[in-house]
Steps between C-alpha positions, in 0.01 A plus 500: 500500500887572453460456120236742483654747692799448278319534170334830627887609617634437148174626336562850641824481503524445143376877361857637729696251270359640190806690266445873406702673236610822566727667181724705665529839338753541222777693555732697288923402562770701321803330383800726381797277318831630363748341290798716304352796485116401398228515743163339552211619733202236488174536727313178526187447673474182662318368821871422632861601471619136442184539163613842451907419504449177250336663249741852542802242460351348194484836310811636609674167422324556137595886459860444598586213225340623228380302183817305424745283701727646766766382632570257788681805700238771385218242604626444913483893485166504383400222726680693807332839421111360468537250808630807715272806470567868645228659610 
């Protein structure tokens, strides 16, 4: 008796245990970054800010140093600049 009143527990119990997904909307963040004089507004849309901030860091870190090398000083700025937006 206690087993089958267990197994019909867990059977109906089982449907509230079942995952849904639910995509929370995207939303659009705006970055602004300046270093010496250049500027750089980005709008990403991402489903978080943490998403949103990663990828915004990424580009700015690529649009500040260019195609060639920089240099070790030039590079912290860079570095500083993307990992601390204004907004």
């Amino acid at each position: 008796m206690k087993t089958l009143l267990l197994i019909s527990l867990l059977s109906f119990s089982c449907s509230s245990f079942a995952w849904t997904s639910k995509d929370s909307p995207s939303k659009d963040y705006a970055f602004k970054f300046k270093l010496q004089g250049q500027s750089l507004e980005l709008r990403e849309p991402a489903h978080s800010y943490d998403e949103a901030f990663d990828r915004a860091a990424q580009k700015c870190f690529k649009f500040f140093k260019g195609s060639g090398p920089v240099s070790e000083n030039r590079g912290l700025d860079i570095i500083d600049v993307c990992a601390n937006p204004r907004s």
